[in-house]
GUKEMI-953056 format. One record per residue (C-alpha): x, y, z. Coordinates in steps of 0.02 Angstrom, whole numbers, plus 50000, padded with zeros to 5 digits. Example, Ala and Ser with C-alpha at 12.3 -4.5 7.8 and 13.67 -1.06 7.14 Angstrom:
2
@X:50615 Y:49775 Z:50390;
@X:50684 Y:49947 Z:50357;
END
This chain:
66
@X:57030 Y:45547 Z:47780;
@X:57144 Y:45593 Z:47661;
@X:57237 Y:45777 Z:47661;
@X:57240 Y:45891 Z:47516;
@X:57324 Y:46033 Z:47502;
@X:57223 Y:46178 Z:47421;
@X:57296 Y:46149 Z:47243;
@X:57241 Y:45967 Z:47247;
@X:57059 Y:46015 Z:47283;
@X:57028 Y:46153 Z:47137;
@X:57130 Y:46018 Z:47034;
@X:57004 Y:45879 Z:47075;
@X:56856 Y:46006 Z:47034;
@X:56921 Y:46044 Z:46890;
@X:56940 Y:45859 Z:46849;
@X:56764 Y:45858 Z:46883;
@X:56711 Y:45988 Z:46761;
@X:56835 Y:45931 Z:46618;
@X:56889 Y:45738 Z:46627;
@X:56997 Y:45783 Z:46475;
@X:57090 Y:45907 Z:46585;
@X:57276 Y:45921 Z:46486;
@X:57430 Y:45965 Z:46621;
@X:57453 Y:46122 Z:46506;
@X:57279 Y:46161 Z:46533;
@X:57297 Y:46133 Z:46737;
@X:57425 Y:46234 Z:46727;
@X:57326 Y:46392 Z:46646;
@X:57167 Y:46367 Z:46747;
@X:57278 Y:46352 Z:46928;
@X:57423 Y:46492 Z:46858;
@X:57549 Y:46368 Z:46885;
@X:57688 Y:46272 Z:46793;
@X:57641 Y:46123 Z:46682;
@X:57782 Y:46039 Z:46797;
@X:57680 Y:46074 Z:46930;
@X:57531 Y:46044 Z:46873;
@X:57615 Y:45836 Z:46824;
@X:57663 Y:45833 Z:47007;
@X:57482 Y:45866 Z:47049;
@X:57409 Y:45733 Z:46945;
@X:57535 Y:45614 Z:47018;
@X:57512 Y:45659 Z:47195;
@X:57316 Y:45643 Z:47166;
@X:57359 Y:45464 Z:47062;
@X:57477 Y:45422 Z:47216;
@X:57330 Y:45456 Z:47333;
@X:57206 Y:45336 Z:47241;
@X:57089 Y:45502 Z:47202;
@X:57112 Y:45485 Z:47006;
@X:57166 Y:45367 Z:46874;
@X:57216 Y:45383 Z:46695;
@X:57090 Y:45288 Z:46578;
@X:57160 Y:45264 Z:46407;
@X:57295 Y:45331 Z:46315;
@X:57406 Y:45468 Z:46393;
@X:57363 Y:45576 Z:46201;
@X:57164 Y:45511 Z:46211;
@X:57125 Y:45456 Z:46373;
@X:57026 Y:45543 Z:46509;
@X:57046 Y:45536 Z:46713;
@X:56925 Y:45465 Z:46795;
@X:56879 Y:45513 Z:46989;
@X:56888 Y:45339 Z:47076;
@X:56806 Y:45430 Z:47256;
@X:56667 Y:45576 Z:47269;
END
């Protein structure tokens, strides 16, 4: 399986709620920087968990495994 480290998993559940999720809004809901929070997305992107769909201003993530 794949590893996640704590931040990736309430990341990916928040994904779930909010496919519109913003970095700046990552970084509210996990009280983190929006830095961090970009380094999430692209460690989850890196994994193969989520991809961008669309435009980075419009687009949504999409969860590619449940």
């Amino acid at each position: 399986g794949i590893k996640l480290t704590e931040r990736e998993q309430h990341l990916l559940s928040h994904i779930q709620t909010n496919q519109y999720l913003s970095a700046q809004q990552a970084a509210e809901k996990l009280s983190i920087t929006v830095r961090q929070a970009e380094r999430l997305f692209a460690s989850l992107k890196e994994k193969g968990l989520i991809a961008r769909v669309g435009s980075n201003k419009t687009g949504h993530w999409e969860i590619k495994v449940k």
